[in-house]
N, C-alpha and C positions, 0 to 999 in steps of 0.2 A: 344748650346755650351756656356760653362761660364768656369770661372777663380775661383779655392777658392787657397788664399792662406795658402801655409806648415806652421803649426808650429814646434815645438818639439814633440807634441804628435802626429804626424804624420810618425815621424821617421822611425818605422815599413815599413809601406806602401810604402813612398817614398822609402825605400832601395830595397823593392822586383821592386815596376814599374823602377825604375833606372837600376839593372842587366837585368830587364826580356828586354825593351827596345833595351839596349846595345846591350846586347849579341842578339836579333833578328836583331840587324842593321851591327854588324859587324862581325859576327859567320863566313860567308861564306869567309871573306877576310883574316880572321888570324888564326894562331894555334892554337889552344883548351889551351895548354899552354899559351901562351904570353895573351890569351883573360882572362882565368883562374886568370891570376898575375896582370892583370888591375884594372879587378874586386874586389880583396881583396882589391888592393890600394886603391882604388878609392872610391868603395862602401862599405867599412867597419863602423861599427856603429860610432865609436870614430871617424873619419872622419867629415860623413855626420852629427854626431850632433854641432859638430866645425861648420861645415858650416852655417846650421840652424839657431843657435845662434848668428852666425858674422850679426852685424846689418845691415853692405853692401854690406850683400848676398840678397837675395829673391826668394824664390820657389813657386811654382802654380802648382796646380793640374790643368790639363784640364780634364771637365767633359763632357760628351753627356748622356742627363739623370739619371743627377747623378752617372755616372759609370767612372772613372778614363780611359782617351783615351789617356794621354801624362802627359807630363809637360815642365815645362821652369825654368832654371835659370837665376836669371838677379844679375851681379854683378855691384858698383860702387863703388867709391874712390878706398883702397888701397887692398880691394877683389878681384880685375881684375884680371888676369893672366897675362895681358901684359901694358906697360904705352902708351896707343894708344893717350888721348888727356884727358886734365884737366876734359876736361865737353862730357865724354862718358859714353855707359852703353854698359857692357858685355853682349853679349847673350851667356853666357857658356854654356849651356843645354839645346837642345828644340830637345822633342824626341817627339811623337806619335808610335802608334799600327800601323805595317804594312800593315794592308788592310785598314785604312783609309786614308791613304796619298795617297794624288793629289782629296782632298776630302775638301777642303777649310780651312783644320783643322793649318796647318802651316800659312798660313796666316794670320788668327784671332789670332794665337802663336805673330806674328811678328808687325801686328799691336799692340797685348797688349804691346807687349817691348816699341815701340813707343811712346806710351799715357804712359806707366810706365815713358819713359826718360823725355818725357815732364813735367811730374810733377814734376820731380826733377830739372826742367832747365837743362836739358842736350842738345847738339845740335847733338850729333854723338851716333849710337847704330854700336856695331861691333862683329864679330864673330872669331872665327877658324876653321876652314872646311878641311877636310882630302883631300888630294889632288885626289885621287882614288875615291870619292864619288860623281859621275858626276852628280844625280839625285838633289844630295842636290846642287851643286854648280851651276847648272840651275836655283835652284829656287830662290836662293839668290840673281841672277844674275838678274830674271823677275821679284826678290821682290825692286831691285834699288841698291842693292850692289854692290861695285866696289873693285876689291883684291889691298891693296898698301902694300904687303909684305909676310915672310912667315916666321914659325918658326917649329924646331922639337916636335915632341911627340911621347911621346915612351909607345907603345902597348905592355906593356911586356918588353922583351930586341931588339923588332922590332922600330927602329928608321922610323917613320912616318913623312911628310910632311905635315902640316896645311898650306891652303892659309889663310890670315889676310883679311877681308873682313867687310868694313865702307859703312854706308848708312848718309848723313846729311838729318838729320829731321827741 
């Protein structure tokens, strides 16, 4: 398992593992529509290369023999989504391939955030976790995260609940 990091000429890629991702982790829970209208948002080129480019974004390819098995976003300063604490790092994005989870792959995900915040002097890594996503809120749960809040997300015109979930490193 290794970490290369996204650039811009990565763009392509990242935008197919980001829908193909998504849409395998939350296809069964929402409407083909509202998942449809997520997806253009969310994953559209002019988007993700906005993103890319924000220098207080970071993306990572997760590899297993060279072959893309996930990835991770890590946001800081004014990148976050939410203003959780001066000296935090977003984990906006940490997907992997469905038959490899519970397969150490999320972990080695969660430790890199970690060594990521720590080089930046950060003391807090935080997430947003869909309420209905019991798998993932277990492991967040066994990875030392604690929920101290919650905010809307909206799947489409489906208003979803995110738990808000800090780990101090």
């Amino acid at each position: 398992m290794e970490l290369k990091e996204c650039t811009l000429e990565d763009l392509k890629v990242l935008q197919n593992i980001s829908i193909e991702l998504f849409t395998d982790t939350f296809k069964d829970q929402n409407t083909e529509e509202d998942l449809e209208n997520y997806l253009e948002k969310a994953y559209n080129s002019t988007q993700l290369k906005q993103e890319l480019t924000n220098d207080n974004s970071t993306f990572f390819f997760l590899l297993d023999n060279e072959e893309i098995v996930g990835y991770l976003k890590l946001n800081i300063g004014d990148a976050q989504t939410e203003d959780i604490a001066e000296n935090a790092v977003e984990i906006e994005r940490i997907y992997i391939l469905s038959n490899l989870k519970r397969k150490g792959y999320g972990t080695f995900l969660i430790e890199n955030a970690e060594q990521f915040a720590k080089q930046k002097n950060k003391k807090v890594i935080w997430l947003g976790v869909w309420e209905k996503n019991f798998s993932a809120l277990s492991f967040y749960k066994k990875n030392g995260f604690i929920q101290i809040s919650s905010h809307s997300f909206f799947m489409g015109e489906d208003e979803q609940i995110d738990l808000i979930m800090t780990k101090i490193i």
